[in-house]
Structure formats: C-alpha cells, structure tokens
N, C-alpha and C positions, 0 to 999 in steps of 0.2 A: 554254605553250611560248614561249619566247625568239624575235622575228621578224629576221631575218635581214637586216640592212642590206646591199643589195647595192652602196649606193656609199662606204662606208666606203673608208679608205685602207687599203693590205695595209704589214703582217703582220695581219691580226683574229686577234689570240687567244682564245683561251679552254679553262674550264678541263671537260674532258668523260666522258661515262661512257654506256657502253651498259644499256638498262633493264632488259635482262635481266642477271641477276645468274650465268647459267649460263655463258654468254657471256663476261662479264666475267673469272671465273672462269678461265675457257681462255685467255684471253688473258694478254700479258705486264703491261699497265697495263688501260687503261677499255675495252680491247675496241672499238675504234672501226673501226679496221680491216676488220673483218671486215662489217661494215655498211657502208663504203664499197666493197668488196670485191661484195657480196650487190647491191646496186643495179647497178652494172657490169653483172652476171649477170642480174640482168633484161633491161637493153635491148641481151640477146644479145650483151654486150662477152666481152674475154677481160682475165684479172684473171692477171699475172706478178709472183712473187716469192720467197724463198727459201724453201728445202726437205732435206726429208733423200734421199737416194737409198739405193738396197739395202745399200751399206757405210757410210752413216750419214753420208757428208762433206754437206756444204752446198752445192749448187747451186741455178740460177732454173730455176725452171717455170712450167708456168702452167696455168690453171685454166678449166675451161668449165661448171663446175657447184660447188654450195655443197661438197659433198664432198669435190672436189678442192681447194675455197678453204682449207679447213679443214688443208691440211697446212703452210697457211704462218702460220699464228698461231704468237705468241708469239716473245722473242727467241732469235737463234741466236748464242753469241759465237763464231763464227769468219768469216773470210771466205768468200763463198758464189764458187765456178767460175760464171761467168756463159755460158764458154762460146759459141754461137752468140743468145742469147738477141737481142742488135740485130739479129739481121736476119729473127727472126721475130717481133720488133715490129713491124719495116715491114714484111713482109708482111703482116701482118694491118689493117693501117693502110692498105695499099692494097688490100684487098679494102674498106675501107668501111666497118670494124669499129670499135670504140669499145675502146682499149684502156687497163687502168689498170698502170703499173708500180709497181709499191714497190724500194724499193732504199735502198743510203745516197745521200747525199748525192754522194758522187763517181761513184755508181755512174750516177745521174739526171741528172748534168749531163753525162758522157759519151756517154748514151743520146740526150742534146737537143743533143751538139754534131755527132754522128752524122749526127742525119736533118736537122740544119739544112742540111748538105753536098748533102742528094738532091736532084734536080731537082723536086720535086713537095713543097717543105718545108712550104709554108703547110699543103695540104690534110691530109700529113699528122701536123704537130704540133698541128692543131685539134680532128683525133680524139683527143690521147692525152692522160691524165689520170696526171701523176706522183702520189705520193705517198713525200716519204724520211721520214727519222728524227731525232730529234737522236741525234746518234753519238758514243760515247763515242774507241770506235775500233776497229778489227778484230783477232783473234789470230790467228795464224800457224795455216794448214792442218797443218800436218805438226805442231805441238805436239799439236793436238786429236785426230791419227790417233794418236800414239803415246799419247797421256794415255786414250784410251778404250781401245785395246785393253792396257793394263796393268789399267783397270778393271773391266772387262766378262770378261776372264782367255778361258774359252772357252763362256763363258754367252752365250745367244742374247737378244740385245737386240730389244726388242718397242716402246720408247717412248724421247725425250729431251724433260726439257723443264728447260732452264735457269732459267726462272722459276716455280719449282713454289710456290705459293699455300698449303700445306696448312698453312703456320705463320705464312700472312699474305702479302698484298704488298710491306711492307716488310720484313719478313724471310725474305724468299725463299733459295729452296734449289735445289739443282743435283738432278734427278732423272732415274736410271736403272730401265726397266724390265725386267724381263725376263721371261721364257717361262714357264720355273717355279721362278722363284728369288725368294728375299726384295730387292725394290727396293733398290737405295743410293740415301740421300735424306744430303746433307747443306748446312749452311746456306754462305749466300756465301763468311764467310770462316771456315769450317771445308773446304771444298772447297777443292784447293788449284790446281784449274780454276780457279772461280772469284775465288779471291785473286791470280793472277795477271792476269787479267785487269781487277779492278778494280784492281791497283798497276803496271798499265802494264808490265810487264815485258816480254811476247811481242805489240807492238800492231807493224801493220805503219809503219816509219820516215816514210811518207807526212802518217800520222795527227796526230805532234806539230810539225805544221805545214798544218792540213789548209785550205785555200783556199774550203771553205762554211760560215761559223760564220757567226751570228746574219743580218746581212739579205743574206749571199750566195748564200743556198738558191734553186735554180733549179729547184725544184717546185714542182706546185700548192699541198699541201699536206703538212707535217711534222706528225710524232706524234714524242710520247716519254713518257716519268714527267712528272706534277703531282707531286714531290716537295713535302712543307709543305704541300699542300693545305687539311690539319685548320688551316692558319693563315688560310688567305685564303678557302676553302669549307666551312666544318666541315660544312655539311651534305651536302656529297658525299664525308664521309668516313668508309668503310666500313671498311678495309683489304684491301678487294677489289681495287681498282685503279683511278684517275683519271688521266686521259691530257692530256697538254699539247697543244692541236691550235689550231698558227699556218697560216692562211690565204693564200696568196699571190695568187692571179689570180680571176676572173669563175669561172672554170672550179671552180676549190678549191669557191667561196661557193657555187654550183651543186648540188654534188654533196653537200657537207654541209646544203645547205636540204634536200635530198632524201630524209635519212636525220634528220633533224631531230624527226621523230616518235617513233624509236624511241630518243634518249637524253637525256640530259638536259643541260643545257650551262648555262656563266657566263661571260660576257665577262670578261678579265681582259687586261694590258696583257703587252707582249711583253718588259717590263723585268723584270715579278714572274717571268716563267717564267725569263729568264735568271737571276736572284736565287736559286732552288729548283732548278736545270738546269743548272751554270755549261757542262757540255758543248754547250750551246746557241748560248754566245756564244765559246768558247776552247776552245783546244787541249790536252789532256792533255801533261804531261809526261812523258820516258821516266826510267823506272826506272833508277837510276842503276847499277844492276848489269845491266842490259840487253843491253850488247854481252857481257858476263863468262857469261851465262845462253846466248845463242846461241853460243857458245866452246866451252862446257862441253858444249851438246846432243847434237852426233853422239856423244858419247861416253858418256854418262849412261848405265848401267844403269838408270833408270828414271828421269822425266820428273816424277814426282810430289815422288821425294826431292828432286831438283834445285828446282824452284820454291818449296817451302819451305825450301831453303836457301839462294837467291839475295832472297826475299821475308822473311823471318824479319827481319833488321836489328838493331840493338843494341838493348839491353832499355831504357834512355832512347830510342830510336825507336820502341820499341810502346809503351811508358808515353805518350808525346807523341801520337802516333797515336788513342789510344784514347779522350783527354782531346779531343782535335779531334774526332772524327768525330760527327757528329748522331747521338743514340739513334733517331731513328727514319727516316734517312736513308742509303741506301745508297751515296751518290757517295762516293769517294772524294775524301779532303781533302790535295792538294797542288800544290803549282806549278806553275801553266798558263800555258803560252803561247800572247802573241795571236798569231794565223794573220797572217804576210807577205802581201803580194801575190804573187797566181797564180803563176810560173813560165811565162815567155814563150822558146820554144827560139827558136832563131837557124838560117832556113829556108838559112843557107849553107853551114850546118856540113857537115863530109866523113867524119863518124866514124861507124860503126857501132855501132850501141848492140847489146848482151850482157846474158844475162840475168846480174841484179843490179848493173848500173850500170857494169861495168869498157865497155870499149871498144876497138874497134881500128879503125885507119884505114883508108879505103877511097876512095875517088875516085867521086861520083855516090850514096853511100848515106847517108841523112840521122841525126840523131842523137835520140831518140827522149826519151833523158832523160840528163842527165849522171853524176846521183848515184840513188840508191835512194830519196831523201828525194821526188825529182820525180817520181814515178810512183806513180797509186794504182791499176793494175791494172784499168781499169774497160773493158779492151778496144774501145772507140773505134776505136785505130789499125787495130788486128787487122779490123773490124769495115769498115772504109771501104776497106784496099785492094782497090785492081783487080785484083792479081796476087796474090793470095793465100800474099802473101809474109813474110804476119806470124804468130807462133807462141806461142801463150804459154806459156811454161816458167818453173818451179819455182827459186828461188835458192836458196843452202843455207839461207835461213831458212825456207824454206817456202811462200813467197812468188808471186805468178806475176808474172811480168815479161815485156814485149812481145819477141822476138826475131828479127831480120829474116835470110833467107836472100837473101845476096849475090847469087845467082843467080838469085833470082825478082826482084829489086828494080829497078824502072827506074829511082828516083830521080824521083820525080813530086811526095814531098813532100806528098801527100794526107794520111798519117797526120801528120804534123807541125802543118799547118794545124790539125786537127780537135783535136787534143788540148785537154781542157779544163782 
C-alpha cells in the first residue's frame, strides 16, 4: 500500500480504483466514491449528493446509511434541483456533524461561499468535507424530462444508469430498466441522449465558460475518468473503471488515507490527468447548432428526432469526427475554451434580474446576473437570503435561474455578495 504524504503540495493526484471489483462495477469510473462516502457513514457524518426521485428527475439528497449512499453512484447527465440542499448542510454542520457533499464544481463552491457568509464559518466549514467532479458540463432538465418519457412510452421504469458497464467502461451505454419489459441498453453514441450530451448541444450556457477548470476547484477532493489509463497504469487496467482522484486540502489527504486500504492507488501528476481529461483543465465548447436545437425544442414532436438532427452534421464532419476521436476514449474531440475570469457583478446595479437573464429595472433590487452565460444555478443567492425572496424558476431552456420577488426584496445585496 502506497503511504500517503501528508505534506506534499495539492493538487496530489493520482490514478485510483476500489478493490472490490463489484463496486467498481456500480460505479461510473473506480468506484471511489462510495468508499469515501462509506467512511463518512462510520463516523455517524451525513453523505449529500445526487439522485433520482419518484419521477426520475435529478435532485440532492442525502444519506445516513450505505443503502441510502448507494442511490448516488454513478453519473447522472443532467442538472440535479439542489433545492433547499445548503441549508441542511448547515444545519447539520451545526449540530456537530461531519458532512461530505459531492456536487459539480459550481455546485461546491456556491455551498463554500454560502456558509463562508454564516456567523460561525470556521467551525462550520472545518466539519464539511466537499468532494466535486471533473465536469464535462450539465444537460438541460427539461431535455431529459421529454427524452425519457418519449423512451420509457408508458412502461414503468425500475432503474437508470447512464454509464451501464456491460460492454465495458469505455464503451459504456445509456441503460433503462423496466418492470417487466426488455431493458433499452444502447451505447453512447448510438443513444441519441447520450450524443447530445457528449457534442455539447443541450449543456447549460454557464458550462462553456465555466470559472472551476484545472487549479480553481474549491474542493477537497475531485473524481472523474483516468481516461488512457492502459497508458500510464496498464496494470490497473481492467475496463472496469479507474478514477482520476486530485487532492486539494489536509482534509481531501485525511479522508483518502482512511479508505486507503480498500483501493488501490498511483501517484500520477495532475498534467497527465489534464492530458487524458481535457474537461479537467477547459471548457467544452457549444455546439454550433445549439441555439437552432433550443429554437426548435418547444416545438419538436419528439426530442429524440431533433437531436439527431441538430447532431448528425455533414458527412465530411462524421468522416472527420470519427478519424479524431480515440478508439478507446469517450471524450469528445472538439474546441475548448479556456474558462475567463469569475464574473464579478457590480453591488450598485438597480436592475432586477428575471429568469434567463432578460431584466427590468427597479430602484433598490440588485442584479443577480446579467446574461444566462453568468449564472450556474448553484442556489447560493436563494440559499443566503433573509427574506426569502429568491426563487428558482425554469428558463425556456429548462434551466433554473435565481428570481427575485420585488416585494420581498430590501435590497441588502446578500445574494450579490455570496455569488461564486
């Protein structure tokens, strides 16, 4: 077993895998998670992260026993409702609890800019143990409400799991179960779910600009794919799944010494994972039929024909396509941009922010974001005011976006401050 330098400099990467192979299995890549997850739940923490609910959408939850841990394995590509989720992280934070959150990226550093604002920040961001992702980027709610119930017809769905293993890790497949019907099992880009999402077409506008790439992650600790793995660790390569797991704080090194027994691990430098991950260090770019695909949506008889024919392209673009993309590689191979700096609002503004970006003016009501590209939904604002005067509603892309009721609003600027 690999011993754990506790004073190494962060990011420590390395390249990981849980030992059990069953595990691994369930999981989207090495199964590591859930062993970070499982430790939490010993020392009586509570473990929050995404999930399915009775109509199958994506929200946070959380968990107080392995059972319950186990509804949040594996990826989900859509954006998850997070809901009230920050303010029962700090309660449980101030009862004394030991809490791990997982989330994306944006989701994490809105949770940390949240309770940075409480009165009692130290004691409780000492108890909480993040953990995000590398993120490719998130798909529109309402894409994935219409894409499953066109799939699912009036068949009673029993399971989802986007990275379904049975033809491999790296050829993973979109799987539906059902009740008592024959599963639909189809591979990434034969699902036309999934091909939209790896060709960026339905990713929220936030994403191809998103403000946590490579050393801005404001977690303890990031998971994603060891894509190329068979290059740099052939011997942890199964096609089961090996997970990229960078290190950021005392707390990250802590919690993986602790689970340290049950997987297997390789130091690797945090340049190779960006090399193998480029979602690690940049930004996804949108599909250039992007705005033409959400144009078309309200209208679409169905959601499925539309994506493949907004993603299809000319027959010299899949020829080109096909020639690029790694045979054993599932990132998608096109033009990324580097993430700008943050989005800093301007606490003088008078305008009212609306859901999806438009605006109207008000005298005393602060401006939350100007355009759709400044907001990644990660409810902060919602989450800190006093007056319970923030709302989050649905843009026509499907989206949620913060929205302030003029009436409840003093103008105090709380949510403005906190935005991350």
């Amino acid at each position: 077993m690999e011993e754990i330098n506790k004073n190494a400099a962060f990011p420590v990467a390395y390249a990981c895998c849980n030992r059990s192979r069953e595990e691994r299995v369930r999981s989207s890549s090495g199964g590591i998670f859930y062993l970070l997850g499982s430790q939490v739940l010993e020392q009586s923490g509570v473990v929050f992260g995404a999930k399915w609910n009775d109509e199958w959408e994506l929200v946070h939850g959380e968990a107080h026993n392995r059972e319950e841990l186990e509804a949040f394995l594996g990826s989900k590509y859509v954006q998850s409702d997070l809901k009230d989720t920050f303010l029962r992280v700090r309660d449980y934070l101030e009862e004394g609890r030991t809490v791990l959150f997982s989330g994306t990226p944006c989701q994490t550093a809105g949770l940390k800019c949240f309770l940075a604002k409480e009165e009692k920040r130290e004691q409780l961001l000492a108890r909480l143990i993040t953990a995000d992702l590398i993120c490719h980027g998130v798909p529109s709610p309402a894409v994935w409400r219409r894409y499953l119930r066109e799939i699912r017809k009036n068949r009673t769905v029993t399971g989802i799991n986007f990275r379904d293993k049975t033809r491999g890790w790296r050829d993973f497949s979109l799987k539906i179960d059902y009740l008592s019907h024959t599963p639909y099992c189809k591979k990434r880009y034969s699902d036309m779910y999934l091909r939209g999402f790896l060709k960026n077409i339905d990713l929220r506008p936030s994403c191809h600009s998103c403000s946590f790439k490579a050393d801005r992650h404001m977690a303890d600790i990031t998971l994603g794919d060891f894509w190329g793995v068979e290059q740099y660790c052939p011997e942890l390569s199964d096609d089961t799944g090996v997970s990229a797991v960078l290190v950021w704080s005392e707390k990250g090194m802590d919690l993986i010494g602790r689970c340290s027994g049950q997987m297997v691990k390789k130091t690797v430098s945090a340049e190779i994972i960006g090399q193998t991950n480029s979602a690690y260090v940049r930004s996804v770019a949108p599909h250039p039929e992007r705005n033409q695909f959400f144009k078309e949506l309200p209208e679409a008889d169905q959601v499925k024909k539309l994506l493949r024919k907004r993603t299809k392209g000319t027959l010299w673009q899949r020829i080109i396509g096909r020639l690029l993309r790694h045979p054993e590689s599932p990132k998608e191979q096109t033009e990324s941009r580097i993430p700008g700096s943050p989005w800093k609002p301007d606490p003088d503004l008078t305008e009212a922010s609306r859901t999806g970006g438009s605006m109207q003016k008000k005298n005393g009501v602060p401006v939350l974001y100007k355009t759709a590209e400044e907001c990644c939904g990660c409810t902060a604002c919602q989450a800190s005011c006093p007056k319970q005067a923030i709302e989050m509603k649905e843009d026509r892309e499907g989206f949620l976006y913060p929205w302030i009721d003029d009436d409840k609003c003093v103008g105090c600027c709380r949510c403005v401050s906190i935005c991350p």
